[in-house]
N, CA, C and O atoms as a GROMACS GRO file, in nm:
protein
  344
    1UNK      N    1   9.023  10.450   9.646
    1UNK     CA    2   8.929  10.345   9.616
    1UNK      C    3   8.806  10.406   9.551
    1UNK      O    4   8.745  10.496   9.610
    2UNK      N    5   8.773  10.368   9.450
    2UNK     CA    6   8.661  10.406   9.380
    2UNK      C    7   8.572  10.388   9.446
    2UNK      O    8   8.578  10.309   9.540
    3UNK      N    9   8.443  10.472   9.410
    3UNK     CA   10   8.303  10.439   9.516
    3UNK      C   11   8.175  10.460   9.330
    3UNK      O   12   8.202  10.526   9.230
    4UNK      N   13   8.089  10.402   9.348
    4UNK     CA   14   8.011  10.385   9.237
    4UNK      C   15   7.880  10.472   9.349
    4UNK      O   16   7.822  10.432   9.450
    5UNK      N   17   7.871  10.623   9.260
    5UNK     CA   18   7.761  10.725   9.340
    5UNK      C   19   7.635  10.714   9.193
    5UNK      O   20   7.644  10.712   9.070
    6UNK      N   21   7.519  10.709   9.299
    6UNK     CA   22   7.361  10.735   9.203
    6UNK      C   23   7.359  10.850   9.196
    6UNK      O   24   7.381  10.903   9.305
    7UNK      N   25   7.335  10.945   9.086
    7UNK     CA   26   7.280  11.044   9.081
    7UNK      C   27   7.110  11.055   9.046
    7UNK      O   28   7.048  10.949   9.036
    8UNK      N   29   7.052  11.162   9.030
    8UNK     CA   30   6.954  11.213   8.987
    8UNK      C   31   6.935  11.348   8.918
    8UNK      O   32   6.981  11.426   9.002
    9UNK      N   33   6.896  11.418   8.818
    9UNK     CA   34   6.824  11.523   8.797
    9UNK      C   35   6.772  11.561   8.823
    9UNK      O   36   6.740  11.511   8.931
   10UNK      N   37   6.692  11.675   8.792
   10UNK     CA   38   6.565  11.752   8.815
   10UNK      C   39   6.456  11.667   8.685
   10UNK      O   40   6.347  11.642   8.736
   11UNK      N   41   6.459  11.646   8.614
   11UNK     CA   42   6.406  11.609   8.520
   11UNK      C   43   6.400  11.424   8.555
   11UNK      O   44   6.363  11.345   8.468
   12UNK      N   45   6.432  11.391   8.661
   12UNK     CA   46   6.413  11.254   8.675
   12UNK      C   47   6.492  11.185   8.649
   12UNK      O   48   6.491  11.079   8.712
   13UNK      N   49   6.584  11.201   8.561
   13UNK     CA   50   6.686  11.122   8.496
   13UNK      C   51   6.781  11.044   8.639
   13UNK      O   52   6.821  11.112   8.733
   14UNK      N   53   6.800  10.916   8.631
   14UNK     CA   54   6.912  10.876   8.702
   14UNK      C   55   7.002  10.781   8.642
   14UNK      O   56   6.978  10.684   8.571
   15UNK      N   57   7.144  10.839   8.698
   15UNK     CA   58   7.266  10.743   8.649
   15UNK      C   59   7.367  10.744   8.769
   15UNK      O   60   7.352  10.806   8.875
   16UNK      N   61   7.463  10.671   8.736
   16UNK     CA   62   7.560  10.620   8.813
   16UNK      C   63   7.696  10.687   8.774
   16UNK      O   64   7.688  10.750   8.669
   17UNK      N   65   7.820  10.688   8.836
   17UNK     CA   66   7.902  10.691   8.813
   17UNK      C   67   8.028  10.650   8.916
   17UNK      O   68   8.037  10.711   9.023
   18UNK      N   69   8.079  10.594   8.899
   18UNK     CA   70   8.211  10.572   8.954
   18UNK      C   71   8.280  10.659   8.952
   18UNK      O   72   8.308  10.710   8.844
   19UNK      N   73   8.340  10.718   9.088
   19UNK     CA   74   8.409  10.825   9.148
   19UNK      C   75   8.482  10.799   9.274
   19UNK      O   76   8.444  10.721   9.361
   20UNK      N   77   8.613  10.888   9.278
   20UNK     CA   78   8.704  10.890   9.423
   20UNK      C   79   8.627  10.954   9.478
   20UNK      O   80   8.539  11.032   9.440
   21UNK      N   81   8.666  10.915   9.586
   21UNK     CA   82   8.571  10.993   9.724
   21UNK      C   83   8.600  11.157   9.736
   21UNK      O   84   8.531  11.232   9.806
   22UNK      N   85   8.709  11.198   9.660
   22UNK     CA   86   8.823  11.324   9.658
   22UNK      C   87   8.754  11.357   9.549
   22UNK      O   88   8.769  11.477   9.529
   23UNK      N   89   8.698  11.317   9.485
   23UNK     CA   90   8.633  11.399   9.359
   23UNK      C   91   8.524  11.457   9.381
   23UNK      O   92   8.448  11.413   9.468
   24UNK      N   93   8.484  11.612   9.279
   24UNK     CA   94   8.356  11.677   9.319
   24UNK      C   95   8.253  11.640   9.294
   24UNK      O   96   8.279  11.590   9.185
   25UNK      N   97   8.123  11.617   9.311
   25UNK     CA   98   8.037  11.614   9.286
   25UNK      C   99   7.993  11.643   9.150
   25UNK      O  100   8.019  11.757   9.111
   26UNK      N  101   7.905  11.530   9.031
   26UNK     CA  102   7.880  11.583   8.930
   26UNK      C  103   7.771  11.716   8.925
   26UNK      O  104   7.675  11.713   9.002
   27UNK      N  105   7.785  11.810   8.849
   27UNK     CA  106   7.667  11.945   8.854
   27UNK      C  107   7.520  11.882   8.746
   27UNK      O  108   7.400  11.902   8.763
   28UNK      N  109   7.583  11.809   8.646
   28UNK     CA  110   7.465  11.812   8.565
   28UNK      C  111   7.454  11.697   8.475
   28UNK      O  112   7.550  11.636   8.428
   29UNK      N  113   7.329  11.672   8.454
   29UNK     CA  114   7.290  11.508   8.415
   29UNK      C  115   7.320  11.484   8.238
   29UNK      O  116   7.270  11.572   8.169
   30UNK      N  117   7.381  11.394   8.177
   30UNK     CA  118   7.452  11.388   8.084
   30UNK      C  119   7.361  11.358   7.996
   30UNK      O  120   7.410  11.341   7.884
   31UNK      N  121   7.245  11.345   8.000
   31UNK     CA  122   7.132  11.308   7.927
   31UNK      C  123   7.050  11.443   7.884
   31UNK      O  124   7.004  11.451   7.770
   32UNK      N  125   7.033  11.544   7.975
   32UNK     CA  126   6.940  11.668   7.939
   32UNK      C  127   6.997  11.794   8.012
   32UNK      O  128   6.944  11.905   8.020
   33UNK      N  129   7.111  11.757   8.059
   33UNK     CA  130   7.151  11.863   8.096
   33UNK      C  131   7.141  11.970   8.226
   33UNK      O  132   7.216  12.052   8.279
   34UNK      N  133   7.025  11.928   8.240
   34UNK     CA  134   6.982  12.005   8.406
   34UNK      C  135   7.075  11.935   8.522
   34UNK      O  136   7.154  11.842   8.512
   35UNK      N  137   7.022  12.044   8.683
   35UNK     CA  138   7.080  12.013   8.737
   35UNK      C  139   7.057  11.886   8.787
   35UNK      O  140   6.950  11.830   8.765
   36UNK      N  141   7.174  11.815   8.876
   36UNK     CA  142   7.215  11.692   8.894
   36UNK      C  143   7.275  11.694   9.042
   36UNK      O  144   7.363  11.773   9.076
   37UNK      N  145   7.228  11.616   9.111
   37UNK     CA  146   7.283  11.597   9.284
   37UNK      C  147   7.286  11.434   9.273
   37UNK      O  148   7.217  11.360   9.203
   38UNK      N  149   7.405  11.399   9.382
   38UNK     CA  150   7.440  11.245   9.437
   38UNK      C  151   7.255  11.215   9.521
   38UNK      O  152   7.182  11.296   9.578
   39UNK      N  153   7.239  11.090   9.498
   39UNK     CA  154   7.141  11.085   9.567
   39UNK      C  155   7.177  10.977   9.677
   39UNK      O  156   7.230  10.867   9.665
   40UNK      N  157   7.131  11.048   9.796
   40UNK     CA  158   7.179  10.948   9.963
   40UNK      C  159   7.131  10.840   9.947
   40UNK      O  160   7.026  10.836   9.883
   41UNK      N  161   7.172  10.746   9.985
   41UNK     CA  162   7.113  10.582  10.009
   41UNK      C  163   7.173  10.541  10.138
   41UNK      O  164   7.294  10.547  10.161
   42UNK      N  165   7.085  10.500  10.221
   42UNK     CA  166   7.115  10.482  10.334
   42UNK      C  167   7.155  10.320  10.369
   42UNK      O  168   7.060  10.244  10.356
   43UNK      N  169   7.267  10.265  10.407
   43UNK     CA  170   7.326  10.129  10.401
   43UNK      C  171   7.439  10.121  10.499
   43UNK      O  172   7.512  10.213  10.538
   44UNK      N  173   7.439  10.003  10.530
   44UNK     CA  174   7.526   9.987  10.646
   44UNK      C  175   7.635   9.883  10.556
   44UNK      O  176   7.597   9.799  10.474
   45UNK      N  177   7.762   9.908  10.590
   45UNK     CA  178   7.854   9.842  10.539
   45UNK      C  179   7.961   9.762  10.636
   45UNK      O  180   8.024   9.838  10.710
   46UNK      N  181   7.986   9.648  10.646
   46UNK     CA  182   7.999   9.551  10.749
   46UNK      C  183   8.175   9.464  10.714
   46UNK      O  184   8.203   9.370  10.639
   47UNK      N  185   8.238   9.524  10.780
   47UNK     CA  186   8.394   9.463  10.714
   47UNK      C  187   8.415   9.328  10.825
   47UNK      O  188   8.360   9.302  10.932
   48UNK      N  189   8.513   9.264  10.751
   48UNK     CA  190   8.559   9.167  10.880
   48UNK      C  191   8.684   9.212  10.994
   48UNK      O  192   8.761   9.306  10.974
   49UNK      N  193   8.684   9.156  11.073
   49UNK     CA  194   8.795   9.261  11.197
   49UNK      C  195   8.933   9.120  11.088
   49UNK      O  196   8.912   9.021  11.018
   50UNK      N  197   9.042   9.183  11.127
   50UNK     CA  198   9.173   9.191  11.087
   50UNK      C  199   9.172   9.058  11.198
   50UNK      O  200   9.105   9.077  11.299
   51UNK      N  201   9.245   8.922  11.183
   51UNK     CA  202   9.255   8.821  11.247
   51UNK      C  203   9.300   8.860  11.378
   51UNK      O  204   9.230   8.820  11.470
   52UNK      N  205   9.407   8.932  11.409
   52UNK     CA  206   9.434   9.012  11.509
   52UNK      C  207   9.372   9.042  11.628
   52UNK      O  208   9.412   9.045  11.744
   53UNK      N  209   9.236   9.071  11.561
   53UNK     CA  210   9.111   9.174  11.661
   53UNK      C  211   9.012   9.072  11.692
   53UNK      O  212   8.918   9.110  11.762
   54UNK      N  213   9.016   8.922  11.646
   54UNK     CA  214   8.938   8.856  11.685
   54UNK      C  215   8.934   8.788  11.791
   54UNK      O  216   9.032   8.781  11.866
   55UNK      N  217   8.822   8.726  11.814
   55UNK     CA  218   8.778   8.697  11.967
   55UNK      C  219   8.900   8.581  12.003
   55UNK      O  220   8.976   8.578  12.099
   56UNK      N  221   8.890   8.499  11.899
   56UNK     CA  222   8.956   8.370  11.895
   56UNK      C  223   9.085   8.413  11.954
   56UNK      O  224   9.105   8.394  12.074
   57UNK      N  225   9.199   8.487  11.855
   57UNK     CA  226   9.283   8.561  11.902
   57UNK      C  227   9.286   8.583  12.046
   57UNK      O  228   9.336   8.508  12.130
   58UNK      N  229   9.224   8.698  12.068
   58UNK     CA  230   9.266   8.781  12.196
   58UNK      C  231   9.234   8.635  12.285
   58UNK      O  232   9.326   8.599  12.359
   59UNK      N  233   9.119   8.558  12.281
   59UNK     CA  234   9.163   8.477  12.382
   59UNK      C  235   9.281   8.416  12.350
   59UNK      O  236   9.362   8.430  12.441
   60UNK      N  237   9.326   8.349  12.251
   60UNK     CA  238   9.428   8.249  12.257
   60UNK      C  239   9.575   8.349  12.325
   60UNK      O  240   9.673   8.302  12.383
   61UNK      N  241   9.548   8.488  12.296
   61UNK     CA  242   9.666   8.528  12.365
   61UNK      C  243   9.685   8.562  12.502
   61UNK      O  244   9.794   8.551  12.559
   62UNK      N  245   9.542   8.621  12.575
   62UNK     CA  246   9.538   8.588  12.690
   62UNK      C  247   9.558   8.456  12.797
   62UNK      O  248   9.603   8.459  12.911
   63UNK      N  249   9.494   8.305  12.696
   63UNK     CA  250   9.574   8.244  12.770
   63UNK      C  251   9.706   8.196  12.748
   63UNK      O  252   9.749   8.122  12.837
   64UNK      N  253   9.789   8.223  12.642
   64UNK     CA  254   9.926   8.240  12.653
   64UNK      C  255   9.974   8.332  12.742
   64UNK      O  256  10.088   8.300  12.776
   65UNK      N  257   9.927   8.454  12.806
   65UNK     CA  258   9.978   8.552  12.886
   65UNK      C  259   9.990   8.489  13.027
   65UNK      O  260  10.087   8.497  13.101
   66UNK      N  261   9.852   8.412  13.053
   66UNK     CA  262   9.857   8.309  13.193
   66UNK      C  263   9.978   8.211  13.197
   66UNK      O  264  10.066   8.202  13.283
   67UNK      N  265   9.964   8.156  13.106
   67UNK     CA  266  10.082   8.008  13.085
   67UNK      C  267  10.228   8.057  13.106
   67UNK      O  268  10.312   7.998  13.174
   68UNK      N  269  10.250   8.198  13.025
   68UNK     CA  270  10.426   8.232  13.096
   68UNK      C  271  10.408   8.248  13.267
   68UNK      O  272  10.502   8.235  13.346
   69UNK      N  273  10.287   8.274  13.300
   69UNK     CA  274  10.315   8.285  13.436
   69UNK      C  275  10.332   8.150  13.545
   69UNK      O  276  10.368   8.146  13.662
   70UNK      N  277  10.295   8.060  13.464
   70UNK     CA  278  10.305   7.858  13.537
   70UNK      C  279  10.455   7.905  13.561
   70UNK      O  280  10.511   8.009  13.527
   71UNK      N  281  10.508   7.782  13.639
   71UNK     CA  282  10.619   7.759  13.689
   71UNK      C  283  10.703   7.701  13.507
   71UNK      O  284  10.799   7.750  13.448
   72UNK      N  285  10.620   7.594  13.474
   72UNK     CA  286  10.674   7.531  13.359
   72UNK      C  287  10.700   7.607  13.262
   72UNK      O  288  10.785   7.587  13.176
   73UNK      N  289  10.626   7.700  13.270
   73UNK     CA  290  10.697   7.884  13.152
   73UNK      C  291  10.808   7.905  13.217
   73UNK      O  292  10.911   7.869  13.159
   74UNK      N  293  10.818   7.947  13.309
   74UNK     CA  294  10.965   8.012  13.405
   74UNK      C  295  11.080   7.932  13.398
   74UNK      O  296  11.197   7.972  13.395
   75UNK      N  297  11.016   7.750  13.396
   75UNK     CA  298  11.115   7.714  13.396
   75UNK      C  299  11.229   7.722  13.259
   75UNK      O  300  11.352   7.731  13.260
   76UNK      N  301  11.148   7.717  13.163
   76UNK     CA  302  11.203   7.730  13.011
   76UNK      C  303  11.270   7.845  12.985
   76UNK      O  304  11.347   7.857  12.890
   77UNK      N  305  11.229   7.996  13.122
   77UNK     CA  306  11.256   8.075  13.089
   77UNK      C  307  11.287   8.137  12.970
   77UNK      O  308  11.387   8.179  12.912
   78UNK      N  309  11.110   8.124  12.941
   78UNK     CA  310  11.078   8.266  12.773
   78UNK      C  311  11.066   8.349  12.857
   78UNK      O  312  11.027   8.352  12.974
   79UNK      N  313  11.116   8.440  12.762
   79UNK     CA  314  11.041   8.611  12.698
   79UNK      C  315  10.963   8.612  12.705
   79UNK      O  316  10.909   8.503  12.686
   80UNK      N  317  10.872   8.729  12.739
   80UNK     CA  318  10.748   8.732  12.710
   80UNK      C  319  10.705   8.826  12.575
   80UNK      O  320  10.804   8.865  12.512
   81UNK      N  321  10.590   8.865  12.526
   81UNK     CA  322  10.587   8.781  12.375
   81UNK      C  323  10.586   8.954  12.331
   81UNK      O  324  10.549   8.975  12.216
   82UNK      N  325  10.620   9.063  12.406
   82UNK     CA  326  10.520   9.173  12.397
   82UNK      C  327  10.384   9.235  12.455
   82UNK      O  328  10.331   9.346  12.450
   83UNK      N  329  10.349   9.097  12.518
   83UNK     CA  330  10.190   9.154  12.596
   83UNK      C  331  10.223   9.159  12.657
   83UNK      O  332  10.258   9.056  12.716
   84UNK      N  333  10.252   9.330  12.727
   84UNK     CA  334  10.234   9.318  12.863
   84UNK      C  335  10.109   9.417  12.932
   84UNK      O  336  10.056   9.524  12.899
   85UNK      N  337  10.090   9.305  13.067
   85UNK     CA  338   9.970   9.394  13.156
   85UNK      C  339  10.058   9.468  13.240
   85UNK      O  340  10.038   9.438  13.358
   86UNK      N  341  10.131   9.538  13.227
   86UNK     CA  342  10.195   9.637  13.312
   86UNK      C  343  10.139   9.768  13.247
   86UNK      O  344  10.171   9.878  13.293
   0.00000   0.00000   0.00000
């Protein structure tokens, strides 16, 4: 996945470039030539959890985990689904 890094110069110059995370670091600024470092930016990056991991979820499967245990689960005699608290 590409990542878009700021650089800087010594001479002030700043640019951007789009780069793999596996790639080296640029040495020198394409404008004058001196040296050139990634410059840190400090940011928090915030994903969504996988439907799976959500609250909604885990409850709705916990109380499916209760309900095989009613009599009226047993009686239908399911399977249980994979969750187990053992």
């Amino acid at each position: 996945m590409p990542i878009t890094y700021l650089y800087e110069c010594r001479r002030g110059h700043r640019f951007e470039r789009v780069q793999s995370i596996h790639d080296s670091p640029l040495k020198r600024c394409p404008e004058c030539g001196s040296k050139a470092a990634r410059v840190m930016l400090g940011g928090l990056r915030i994903n969504q959890l996988p439907a799976y991991m959500s609250d909604s979820n885990i409850n709705s499967r916990a109380r499916h985990r209760e309900w095989l245990k009613t009599p009226a689960a047993k009686a239908m005699n399911l399977e249980r689904d994979g969750d187990s608290d053992d």
